[in-house]
CHARMM internal coordinates of N, CA and C (Angstrom, degrees):
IC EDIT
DIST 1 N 1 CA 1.4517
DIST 1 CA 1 C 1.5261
ANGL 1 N 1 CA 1 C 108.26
DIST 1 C 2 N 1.7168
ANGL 1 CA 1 C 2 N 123.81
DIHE 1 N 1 CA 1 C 2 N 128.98
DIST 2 N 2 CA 0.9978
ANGL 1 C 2 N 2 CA 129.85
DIHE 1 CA 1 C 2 N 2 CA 165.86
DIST 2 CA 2 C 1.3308
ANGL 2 N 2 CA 2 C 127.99
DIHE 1 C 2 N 2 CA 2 C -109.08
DIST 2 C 3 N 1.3943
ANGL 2 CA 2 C 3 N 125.42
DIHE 2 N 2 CA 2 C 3 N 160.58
DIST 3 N 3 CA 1.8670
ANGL 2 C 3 N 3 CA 121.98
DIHE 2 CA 2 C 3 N 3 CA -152.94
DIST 3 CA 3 C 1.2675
ANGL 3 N 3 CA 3 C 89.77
DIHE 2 C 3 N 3 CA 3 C -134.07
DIST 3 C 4 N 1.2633
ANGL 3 CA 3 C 4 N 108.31
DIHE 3 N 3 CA 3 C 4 N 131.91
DIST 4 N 4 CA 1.1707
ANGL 3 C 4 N 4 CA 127.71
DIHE 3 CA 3 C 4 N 4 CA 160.14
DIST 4 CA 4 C 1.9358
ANGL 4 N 4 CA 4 C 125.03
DIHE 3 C 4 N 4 CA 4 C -48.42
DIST 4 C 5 N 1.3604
ANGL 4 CA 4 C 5 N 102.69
DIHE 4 N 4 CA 4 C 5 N 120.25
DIST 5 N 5 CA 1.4268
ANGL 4 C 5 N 5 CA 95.42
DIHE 4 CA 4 C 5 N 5 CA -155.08
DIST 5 CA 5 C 1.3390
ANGL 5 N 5 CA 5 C 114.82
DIHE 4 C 5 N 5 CA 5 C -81.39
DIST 5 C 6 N 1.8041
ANGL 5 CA 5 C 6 N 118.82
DIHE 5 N 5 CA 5 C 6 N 21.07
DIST 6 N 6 CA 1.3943
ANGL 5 C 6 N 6 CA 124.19
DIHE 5 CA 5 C 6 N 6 CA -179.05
DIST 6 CA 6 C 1.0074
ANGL 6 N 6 CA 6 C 110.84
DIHE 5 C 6 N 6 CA 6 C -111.63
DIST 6 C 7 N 2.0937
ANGL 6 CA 6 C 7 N 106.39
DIHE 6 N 6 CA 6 C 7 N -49.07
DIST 7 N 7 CA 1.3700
ANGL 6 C 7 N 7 CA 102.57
DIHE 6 CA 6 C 7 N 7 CA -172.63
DIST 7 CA 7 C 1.3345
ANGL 7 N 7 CA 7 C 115.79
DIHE 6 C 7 N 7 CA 7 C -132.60
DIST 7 C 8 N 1.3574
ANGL 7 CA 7 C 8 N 107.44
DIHE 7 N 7 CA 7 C 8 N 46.54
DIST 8 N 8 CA 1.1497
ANGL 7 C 8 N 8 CA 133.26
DIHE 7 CA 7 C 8 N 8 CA -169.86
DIST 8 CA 8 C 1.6993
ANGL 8 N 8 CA 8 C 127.21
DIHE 7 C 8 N 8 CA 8 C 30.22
DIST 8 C 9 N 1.1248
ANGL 8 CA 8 C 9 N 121.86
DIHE 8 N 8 CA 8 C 9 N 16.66
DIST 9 N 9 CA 1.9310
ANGL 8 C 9 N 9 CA 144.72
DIHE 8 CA 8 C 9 N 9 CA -159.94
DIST 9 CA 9 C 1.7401
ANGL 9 N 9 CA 9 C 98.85
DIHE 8 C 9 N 9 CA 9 C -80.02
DIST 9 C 10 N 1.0746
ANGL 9 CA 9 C 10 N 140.28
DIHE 9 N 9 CA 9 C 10 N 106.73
DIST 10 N 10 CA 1.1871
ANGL 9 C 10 N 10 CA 149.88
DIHE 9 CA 9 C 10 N 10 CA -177.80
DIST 10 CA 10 C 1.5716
ANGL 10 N 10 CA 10 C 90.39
DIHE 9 C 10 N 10 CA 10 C -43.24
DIST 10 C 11 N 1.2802
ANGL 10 CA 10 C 11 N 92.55
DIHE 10 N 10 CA 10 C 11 N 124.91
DIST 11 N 11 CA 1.8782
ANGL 10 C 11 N 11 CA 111.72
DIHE 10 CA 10 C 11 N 11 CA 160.87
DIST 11 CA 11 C 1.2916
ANGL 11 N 11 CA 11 C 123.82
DIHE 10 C 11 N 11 CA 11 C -81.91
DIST 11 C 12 N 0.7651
ANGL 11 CA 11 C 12 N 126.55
DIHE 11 N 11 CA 11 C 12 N 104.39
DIST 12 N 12 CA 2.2365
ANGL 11 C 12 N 12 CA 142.98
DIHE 11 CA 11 C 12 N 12 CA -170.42
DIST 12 CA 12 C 1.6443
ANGL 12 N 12 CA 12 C 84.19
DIHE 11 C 12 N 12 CA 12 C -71.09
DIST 12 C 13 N 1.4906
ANGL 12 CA 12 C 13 N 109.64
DIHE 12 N 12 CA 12 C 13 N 109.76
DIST 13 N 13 CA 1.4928
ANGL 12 C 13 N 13 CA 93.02
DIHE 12 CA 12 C 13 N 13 CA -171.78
DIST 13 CA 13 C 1.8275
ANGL 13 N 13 CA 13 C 91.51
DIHE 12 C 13 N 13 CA 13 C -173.36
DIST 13 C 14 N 1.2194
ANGL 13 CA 13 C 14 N 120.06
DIHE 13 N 13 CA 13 C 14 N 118.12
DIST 14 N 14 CA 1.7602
ANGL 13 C 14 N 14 CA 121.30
DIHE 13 CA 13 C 14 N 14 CA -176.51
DIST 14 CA 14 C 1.3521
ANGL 14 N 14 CA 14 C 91.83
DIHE 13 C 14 N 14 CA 14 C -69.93
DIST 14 C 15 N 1.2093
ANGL 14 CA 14 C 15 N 133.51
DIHE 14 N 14 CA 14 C 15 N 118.61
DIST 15 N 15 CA 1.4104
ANGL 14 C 15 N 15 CA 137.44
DIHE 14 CA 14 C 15 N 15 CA 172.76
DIST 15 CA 15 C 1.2352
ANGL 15 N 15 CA 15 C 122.29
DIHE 14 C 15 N 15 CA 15 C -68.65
DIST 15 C 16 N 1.6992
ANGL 15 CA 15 C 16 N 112.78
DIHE 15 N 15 CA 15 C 16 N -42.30
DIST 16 N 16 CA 1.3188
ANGL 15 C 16 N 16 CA 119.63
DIHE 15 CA 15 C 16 N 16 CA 171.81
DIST 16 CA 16 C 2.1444
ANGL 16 N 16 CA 16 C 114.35
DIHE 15 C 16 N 16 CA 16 C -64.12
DIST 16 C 17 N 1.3837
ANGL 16 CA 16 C 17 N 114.56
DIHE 16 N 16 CA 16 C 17 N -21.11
DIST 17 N 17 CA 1.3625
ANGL 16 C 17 N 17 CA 109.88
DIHE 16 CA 16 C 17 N 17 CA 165.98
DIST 17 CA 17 C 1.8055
ANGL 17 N 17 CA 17 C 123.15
DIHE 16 C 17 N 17 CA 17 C -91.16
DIST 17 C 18 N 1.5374
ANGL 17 CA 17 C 18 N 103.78
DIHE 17 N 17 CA 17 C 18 N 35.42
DIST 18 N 18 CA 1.4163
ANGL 17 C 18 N 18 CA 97.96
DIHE 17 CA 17 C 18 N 18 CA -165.48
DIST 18 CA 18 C 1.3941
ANGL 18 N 18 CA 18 C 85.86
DIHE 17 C 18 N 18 CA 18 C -115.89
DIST 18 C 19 N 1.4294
ANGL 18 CA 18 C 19 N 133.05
DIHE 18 N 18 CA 18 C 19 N 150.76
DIST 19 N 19 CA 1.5429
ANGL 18 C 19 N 19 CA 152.19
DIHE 18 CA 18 C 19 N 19 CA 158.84
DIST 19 CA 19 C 1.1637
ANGL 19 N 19 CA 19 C 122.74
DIHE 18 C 19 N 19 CA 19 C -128.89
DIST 19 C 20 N 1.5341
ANGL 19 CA 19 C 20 N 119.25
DIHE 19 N 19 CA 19 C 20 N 126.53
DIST 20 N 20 CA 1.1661
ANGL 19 C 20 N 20 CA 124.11
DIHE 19 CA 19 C 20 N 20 CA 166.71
DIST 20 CA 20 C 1.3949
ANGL 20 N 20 CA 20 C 133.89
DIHE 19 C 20 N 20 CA 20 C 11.45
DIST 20 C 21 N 1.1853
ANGL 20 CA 20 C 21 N 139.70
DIHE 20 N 20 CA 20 C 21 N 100.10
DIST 21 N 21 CA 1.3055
ANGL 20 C 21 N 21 CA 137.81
DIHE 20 CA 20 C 21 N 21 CA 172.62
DIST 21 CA 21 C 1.9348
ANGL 21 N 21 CA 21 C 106.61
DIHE 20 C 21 N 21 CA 21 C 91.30
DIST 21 C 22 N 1.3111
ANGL 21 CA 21 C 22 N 105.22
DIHE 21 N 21 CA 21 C 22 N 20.79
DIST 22 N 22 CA 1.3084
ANGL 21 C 22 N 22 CA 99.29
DIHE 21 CA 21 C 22 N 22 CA 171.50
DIST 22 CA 22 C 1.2594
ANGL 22 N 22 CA 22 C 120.91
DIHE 21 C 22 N 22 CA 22 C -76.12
DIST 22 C 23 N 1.4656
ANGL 22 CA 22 C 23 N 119.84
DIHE 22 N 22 CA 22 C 23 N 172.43
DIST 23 N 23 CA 1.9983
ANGL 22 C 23 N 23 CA 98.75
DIHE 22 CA 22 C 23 N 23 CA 172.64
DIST 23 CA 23 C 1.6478
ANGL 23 N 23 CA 23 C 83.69
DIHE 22 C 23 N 23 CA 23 C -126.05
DIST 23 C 24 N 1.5546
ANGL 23 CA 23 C 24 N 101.19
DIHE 23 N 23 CA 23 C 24 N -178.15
DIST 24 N 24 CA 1.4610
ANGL 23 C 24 N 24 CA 129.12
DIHE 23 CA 23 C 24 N 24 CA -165.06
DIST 24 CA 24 C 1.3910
ANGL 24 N 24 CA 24 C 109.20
DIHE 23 C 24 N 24 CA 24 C -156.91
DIST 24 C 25 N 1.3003
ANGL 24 CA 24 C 25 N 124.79
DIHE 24 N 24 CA 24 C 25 N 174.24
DIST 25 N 25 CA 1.5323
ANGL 24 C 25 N 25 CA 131.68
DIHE 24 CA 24 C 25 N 25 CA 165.73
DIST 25 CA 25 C 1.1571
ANGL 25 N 25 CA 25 C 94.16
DIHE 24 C 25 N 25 CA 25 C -145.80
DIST 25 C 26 N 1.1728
ANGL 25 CA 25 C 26 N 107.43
DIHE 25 N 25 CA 25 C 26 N 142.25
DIST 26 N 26 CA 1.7744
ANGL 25 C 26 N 26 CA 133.12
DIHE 25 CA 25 C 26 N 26 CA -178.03
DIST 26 CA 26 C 1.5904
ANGL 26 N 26 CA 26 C 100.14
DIHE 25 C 26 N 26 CA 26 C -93.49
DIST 26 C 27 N 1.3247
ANGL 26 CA 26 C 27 N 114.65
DIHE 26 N 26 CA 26 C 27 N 105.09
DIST 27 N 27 CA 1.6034
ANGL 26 C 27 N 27 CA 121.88
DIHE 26 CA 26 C 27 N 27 CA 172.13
DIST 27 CA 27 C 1.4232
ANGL 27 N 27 CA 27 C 118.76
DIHE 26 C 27 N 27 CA 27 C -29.44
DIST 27 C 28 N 1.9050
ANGL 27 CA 27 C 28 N 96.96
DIHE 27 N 27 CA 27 C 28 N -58.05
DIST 28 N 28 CA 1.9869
ANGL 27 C 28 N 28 CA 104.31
DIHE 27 CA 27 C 28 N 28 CA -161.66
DIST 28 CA 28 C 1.7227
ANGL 28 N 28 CA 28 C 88.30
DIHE 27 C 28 N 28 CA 28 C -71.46
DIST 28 C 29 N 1.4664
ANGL 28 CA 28 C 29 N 115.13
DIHE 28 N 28 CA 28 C 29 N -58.84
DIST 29 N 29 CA 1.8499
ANGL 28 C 29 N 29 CA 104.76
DIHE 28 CA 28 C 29 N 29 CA -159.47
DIST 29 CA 29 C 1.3377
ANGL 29 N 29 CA 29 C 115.46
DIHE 28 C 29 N 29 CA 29 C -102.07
DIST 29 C 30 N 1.8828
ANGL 29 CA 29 C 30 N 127.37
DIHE 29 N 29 CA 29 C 30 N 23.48
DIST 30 N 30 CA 1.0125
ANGL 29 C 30 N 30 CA 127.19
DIHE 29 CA 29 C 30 N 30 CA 164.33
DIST 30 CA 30 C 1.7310
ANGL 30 N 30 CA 30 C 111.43
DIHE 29 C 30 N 30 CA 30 C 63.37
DIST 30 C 31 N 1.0573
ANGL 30 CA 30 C 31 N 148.12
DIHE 30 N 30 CA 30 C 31 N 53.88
DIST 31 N 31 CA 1.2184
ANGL 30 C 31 N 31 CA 132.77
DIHE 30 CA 30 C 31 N 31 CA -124.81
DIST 31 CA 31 C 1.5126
ANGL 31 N 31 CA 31 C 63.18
DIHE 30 C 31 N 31 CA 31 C -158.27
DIST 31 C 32 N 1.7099
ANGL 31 CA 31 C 32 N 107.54
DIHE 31 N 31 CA 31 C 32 N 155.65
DIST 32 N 32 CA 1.4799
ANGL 31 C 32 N 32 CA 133.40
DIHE 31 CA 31 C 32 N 32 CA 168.49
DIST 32 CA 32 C 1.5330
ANGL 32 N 32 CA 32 C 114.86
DIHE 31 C 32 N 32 CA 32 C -92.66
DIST 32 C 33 N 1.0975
ANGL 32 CA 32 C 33 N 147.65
DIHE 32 N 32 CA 32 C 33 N 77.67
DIST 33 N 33 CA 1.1491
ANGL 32 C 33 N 33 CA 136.46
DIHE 32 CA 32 C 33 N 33 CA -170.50
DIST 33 CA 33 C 1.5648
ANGL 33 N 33 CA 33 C 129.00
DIHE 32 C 33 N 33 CA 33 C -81.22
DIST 33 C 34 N 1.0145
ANGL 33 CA 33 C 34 N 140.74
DIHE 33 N 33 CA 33 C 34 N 178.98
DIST 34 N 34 CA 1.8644
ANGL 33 C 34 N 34 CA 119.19
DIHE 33 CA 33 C 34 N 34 CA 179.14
DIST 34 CA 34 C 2.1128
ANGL 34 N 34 CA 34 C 89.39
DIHE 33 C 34 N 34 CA 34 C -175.02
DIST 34 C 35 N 1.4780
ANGL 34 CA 34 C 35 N 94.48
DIHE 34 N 34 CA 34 C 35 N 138.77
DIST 35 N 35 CA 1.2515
ANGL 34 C 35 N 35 CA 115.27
DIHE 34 CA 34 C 35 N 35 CA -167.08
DIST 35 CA 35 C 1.0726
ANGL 35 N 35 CA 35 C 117.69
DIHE 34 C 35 N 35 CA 35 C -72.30
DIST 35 C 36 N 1.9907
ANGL 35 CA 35 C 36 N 141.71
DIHE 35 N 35 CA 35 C 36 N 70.83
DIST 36 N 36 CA 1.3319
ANGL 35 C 36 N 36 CA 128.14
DIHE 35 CA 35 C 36 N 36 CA -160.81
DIST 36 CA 36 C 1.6050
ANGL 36 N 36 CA 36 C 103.55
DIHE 35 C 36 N 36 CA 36 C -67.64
DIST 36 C 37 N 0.9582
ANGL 36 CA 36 C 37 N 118.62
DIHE 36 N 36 CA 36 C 37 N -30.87
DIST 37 N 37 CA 1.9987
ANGL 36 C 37 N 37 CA 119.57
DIHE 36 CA 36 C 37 N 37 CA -169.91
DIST 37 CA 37 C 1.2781
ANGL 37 N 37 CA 37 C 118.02
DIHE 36 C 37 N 37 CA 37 C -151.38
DIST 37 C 38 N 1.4232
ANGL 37 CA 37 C 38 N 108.57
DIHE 37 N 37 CA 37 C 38 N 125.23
DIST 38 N 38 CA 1.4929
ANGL 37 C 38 N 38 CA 123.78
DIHE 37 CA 37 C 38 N 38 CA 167.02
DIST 38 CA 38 C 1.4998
ANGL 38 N 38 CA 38 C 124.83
DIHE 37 C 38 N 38 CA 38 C -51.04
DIST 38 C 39 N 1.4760
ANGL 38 CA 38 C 39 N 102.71
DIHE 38 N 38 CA 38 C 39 N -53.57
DIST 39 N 39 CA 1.6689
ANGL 38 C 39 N 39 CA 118.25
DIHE 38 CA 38 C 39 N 39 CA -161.16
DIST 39 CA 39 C 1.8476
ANGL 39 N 39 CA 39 C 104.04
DIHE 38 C 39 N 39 CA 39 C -127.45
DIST 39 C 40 N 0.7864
ANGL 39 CA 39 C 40 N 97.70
DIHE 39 N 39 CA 39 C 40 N 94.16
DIST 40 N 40 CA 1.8005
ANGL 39 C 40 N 40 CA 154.77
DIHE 39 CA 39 C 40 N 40 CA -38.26
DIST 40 CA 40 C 1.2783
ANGL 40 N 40 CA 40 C 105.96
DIHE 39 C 40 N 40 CA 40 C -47.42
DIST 40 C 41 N 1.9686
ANGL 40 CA 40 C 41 N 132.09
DIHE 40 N 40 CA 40 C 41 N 149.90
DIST 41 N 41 CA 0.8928
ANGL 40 C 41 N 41 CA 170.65
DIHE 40 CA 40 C 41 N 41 CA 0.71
DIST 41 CA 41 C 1.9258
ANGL 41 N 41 CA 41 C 86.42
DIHE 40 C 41 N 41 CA 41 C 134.86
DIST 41 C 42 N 1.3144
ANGL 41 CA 41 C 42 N 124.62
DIHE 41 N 41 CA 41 C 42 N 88.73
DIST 42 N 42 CA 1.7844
ANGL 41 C 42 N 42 CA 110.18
DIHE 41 CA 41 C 42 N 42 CA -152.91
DIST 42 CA 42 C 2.0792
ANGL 42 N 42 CA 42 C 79.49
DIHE 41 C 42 N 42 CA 42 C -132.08
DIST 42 C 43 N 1.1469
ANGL 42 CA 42 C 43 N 106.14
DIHE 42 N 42 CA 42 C 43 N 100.21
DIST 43 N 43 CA 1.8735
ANGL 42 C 43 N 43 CA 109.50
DIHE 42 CA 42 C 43 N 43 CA -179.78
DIST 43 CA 43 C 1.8738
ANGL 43 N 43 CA 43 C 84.48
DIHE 42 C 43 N 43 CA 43 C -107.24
DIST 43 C 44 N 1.8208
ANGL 43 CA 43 C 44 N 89.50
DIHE 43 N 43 CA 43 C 44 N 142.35
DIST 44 N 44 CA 1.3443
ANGL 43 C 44 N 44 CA 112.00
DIHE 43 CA 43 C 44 N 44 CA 175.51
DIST 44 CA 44 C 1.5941
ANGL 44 N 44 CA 44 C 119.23
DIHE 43 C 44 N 44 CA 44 C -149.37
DIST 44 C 45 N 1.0036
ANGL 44 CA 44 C 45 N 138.28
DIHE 44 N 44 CA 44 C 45 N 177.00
DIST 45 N 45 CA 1.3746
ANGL 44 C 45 N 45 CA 140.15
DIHE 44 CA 44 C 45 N 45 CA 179.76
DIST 45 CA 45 C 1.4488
ANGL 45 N 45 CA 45 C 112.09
DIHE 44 C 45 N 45 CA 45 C -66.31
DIST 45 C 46 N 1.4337
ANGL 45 CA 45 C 46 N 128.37
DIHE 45 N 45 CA 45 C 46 N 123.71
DIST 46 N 46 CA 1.2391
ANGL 45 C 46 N 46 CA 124.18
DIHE 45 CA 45 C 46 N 46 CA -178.78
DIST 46 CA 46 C 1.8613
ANGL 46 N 46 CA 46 C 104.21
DIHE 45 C 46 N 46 CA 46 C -58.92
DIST 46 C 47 N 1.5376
ANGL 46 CA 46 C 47 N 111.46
DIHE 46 N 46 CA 46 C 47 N 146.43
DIST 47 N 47 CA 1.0473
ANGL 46 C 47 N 47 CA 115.55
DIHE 46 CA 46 C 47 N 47 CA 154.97
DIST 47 CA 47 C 1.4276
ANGL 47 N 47 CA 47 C 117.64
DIHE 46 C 47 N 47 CA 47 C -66.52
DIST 47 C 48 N 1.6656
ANGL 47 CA 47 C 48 N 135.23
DIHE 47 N 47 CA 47 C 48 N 139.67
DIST 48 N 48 CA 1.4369
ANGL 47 C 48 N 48 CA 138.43
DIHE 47 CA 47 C 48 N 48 CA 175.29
DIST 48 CA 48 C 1.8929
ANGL 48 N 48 CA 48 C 96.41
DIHE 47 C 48 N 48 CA 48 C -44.60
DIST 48 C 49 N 1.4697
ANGL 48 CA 48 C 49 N 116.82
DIHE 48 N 48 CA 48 C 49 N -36.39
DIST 49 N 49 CA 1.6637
ANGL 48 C 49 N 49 CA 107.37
DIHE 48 CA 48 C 49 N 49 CA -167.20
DIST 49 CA 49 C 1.5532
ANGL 49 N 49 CA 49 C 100.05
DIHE 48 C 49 N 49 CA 49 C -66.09
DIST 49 C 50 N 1.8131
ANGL 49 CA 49 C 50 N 125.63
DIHE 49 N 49 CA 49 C 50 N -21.88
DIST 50 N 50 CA 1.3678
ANGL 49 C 50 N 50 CA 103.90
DIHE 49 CA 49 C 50 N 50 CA -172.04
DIST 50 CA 50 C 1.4854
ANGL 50 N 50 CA 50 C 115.39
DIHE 49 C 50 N 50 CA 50 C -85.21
DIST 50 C 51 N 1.3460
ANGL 50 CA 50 C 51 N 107.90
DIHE 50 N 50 CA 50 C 51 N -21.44
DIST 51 N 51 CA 1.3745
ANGL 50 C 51 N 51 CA 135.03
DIHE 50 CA 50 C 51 N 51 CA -166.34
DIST 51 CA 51 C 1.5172
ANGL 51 N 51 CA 51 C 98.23
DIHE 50 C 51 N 51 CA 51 C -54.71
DIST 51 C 52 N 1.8360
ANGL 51 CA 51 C 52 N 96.94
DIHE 51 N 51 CA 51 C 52 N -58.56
DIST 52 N 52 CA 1.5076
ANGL 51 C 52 N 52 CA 107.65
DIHE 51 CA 51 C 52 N 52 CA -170.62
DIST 52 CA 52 C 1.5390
ANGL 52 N 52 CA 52 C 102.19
DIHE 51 C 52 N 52 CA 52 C -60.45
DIST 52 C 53 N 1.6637
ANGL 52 CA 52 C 53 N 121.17
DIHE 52 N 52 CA 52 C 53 N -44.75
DIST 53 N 53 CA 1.2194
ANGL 52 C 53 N 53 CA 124.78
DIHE 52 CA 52 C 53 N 53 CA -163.85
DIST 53 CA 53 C 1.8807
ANGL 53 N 53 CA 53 C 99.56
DIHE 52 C 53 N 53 CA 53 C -47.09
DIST 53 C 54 N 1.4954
ANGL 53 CA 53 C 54 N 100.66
DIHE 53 N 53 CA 53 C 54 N -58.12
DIST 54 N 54 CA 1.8096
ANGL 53 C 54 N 54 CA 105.84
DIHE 53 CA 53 C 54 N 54 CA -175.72
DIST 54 CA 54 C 1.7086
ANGL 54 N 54 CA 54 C 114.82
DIHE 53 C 54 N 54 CA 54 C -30.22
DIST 54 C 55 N 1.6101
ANGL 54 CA 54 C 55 N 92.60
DIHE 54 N 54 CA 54 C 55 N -56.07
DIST 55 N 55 CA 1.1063
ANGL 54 C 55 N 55 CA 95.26
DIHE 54 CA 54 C 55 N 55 CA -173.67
DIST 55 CA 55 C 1.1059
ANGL 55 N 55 CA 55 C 142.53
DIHE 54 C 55 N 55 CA 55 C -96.68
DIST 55 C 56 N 1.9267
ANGL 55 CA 55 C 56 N 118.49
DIHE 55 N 55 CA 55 C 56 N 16.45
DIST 56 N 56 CA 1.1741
ANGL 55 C 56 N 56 CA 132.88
DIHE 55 CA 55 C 56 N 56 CA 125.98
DIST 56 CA 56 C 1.7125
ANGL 56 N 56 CA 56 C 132.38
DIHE 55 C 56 N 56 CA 56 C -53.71
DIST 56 C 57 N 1.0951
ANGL 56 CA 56 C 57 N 100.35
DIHE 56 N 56 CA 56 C 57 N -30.53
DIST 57 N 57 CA 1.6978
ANGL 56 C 57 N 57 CA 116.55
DIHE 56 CA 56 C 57 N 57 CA 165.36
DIST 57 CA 57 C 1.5049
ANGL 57 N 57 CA 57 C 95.26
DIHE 56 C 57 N 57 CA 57 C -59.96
DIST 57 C 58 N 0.9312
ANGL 57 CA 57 C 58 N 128.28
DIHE 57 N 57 CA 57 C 58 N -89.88
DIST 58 N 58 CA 1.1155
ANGL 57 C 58 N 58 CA 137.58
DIHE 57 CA 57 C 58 N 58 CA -178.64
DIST 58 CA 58 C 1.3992
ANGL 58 N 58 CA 58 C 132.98
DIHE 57 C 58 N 58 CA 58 C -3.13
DIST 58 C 59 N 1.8435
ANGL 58 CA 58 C 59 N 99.77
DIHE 58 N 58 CA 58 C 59 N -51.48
DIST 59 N 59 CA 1.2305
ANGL 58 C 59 N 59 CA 120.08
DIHE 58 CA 58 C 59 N 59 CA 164.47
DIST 59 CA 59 C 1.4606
ANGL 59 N 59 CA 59 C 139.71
DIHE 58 C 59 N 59 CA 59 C -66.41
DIST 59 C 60 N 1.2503
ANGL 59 CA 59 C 60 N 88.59
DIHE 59 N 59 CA 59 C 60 N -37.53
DIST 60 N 60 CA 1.6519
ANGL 59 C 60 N 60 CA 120.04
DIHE 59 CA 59 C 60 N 60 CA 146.52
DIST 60 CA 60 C 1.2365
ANGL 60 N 60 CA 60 C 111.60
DIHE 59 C 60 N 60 CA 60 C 22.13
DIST 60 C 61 N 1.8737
ANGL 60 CA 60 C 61 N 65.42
DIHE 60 N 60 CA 60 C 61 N -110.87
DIST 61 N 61 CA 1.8547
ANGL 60 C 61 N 61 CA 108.83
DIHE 60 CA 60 C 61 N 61 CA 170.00
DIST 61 CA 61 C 0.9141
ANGL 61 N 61 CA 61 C 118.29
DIHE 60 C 61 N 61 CA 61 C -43.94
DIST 61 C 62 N 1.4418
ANGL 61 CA 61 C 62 N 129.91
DIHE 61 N 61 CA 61 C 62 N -63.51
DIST 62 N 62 CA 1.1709
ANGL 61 C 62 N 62 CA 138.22
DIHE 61 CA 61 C 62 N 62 CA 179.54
DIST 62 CA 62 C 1.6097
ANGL 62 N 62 CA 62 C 111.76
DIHE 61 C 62 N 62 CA 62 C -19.79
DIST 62 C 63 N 1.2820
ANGL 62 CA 62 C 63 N 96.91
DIHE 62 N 62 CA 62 C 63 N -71.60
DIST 63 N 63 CA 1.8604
ANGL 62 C 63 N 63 CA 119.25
DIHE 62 CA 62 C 63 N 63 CA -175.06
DIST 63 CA 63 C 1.9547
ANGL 63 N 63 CA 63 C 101.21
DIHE 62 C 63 N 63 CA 63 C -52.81
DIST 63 C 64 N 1.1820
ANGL 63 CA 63 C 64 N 115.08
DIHE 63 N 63 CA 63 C 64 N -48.85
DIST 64 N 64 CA 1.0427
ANGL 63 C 64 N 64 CA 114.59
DIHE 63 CA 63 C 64 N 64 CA 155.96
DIST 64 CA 64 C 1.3948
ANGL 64 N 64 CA 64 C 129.74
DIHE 63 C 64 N 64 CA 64 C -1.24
DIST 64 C 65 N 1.5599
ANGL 64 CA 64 C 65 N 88.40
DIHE 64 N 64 CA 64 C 65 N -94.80
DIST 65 N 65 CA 1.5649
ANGL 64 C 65 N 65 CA 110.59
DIHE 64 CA 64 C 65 N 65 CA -176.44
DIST 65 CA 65 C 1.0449
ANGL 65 N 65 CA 65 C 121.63
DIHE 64 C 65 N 65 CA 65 C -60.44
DIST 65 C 66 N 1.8125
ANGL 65 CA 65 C 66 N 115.78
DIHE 65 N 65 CA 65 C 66 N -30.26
DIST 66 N 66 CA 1.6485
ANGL 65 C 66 N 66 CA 119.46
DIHE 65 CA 65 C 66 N 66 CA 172.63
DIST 66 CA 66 C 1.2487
ANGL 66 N 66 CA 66 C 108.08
DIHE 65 C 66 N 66 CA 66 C -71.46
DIST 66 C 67 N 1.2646
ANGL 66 CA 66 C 67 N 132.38
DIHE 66 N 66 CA 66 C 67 N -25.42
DIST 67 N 67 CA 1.8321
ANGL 66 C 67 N 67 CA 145.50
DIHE 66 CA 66 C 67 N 67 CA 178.54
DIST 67 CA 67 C 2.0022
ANGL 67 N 67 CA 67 C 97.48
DIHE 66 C 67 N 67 CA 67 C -52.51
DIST 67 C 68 N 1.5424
ANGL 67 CA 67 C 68 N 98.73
DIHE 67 N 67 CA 67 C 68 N -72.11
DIST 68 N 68 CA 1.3448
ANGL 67 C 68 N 68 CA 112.01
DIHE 67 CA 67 C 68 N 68 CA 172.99
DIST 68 CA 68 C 1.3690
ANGL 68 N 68 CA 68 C 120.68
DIHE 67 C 68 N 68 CA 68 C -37.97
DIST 68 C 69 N 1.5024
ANGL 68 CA 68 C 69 N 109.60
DIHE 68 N 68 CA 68 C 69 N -54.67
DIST 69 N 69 CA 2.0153
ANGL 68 C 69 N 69 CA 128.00
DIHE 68 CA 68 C 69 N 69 CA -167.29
DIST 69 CA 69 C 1.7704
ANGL 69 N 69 CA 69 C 92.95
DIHE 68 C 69 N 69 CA 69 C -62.34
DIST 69 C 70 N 1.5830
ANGL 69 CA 69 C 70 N 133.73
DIHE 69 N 69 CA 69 C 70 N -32.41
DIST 70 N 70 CA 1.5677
ANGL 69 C 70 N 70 CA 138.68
DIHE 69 CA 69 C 70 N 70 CA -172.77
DIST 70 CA 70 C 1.1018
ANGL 70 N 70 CA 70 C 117.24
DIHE 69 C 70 N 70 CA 70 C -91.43
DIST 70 C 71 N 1.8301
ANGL 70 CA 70 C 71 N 124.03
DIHE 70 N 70 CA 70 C 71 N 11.00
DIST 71 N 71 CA 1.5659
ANGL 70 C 71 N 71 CA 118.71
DIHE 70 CA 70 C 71 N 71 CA 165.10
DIST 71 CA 71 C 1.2036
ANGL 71 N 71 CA 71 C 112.56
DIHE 70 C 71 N 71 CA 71 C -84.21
DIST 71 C 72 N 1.4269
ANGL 71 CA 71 C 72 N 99.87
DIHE 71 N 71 CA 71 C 72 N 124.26
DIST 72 N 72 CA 1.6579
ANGL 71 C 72 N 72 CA 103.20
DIHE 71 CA 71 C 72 N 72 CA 179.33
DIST 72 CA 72 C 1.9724
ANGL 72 N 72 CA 72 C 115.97
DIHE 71 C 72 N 72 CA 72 C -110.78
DIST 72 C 73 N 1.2900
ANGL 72 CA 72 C 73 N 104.42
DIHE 72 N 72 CA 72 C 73 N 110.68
DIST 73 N 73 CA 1.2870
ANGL 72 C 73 N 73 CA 140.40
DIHE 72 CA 72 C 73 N 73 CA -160.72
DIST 73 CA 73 C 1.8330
ANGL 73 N 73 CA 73 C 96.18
DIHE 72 C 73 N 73 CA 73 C -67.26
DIST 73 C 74 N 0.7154
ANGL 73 CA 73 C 74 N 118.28
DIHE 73 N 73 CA 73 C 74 N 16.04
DIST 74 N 74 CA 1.5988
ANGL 73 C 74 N 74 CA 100.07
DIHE 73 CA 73 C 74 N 74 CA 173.44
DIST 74 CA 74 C 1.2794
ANGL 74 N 74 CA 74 C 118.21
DIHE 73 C 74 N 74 CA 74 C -81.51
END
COOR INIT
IC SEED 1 N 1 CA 1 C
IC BUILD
């Protein structure tokens, strides 16, 4: 079991499927979290650069699918 390193609220989280540089959100304090260490298991506050990183991913796709939704089949 791992704790949230702000507000201390147990993280519901398979520990053994977590890797390096993953992120998380902390249920009770909403908080961005990101995985500095496996061995041992070291959760910390996302930096704003991973945050942004997520949510450039994000956008991605997005653009993606609208790319796909504008082929016109005639």
């Amino acid at each position: 079991m791992v704790d949230c390193p702000l507000c201390d609220a147990a993280l519901d989280v398979e520990e053994d499927e977590l890797d390096e540089g993953d992120t998380l959100i902390c249920e009770e304090c909403g908080a961005t979290l990101s995985v500095a260490g496996t061995d041992p298991l070291d959760i910390e506050e996302a930096d704003e650069e991973e945050i942004d990183d997520e949510d450039d991913d994000f956008d991605e796709d997005e653009d993606e699918e609208e790319e796909e939704e504008e082929v016109d089949w005639r």
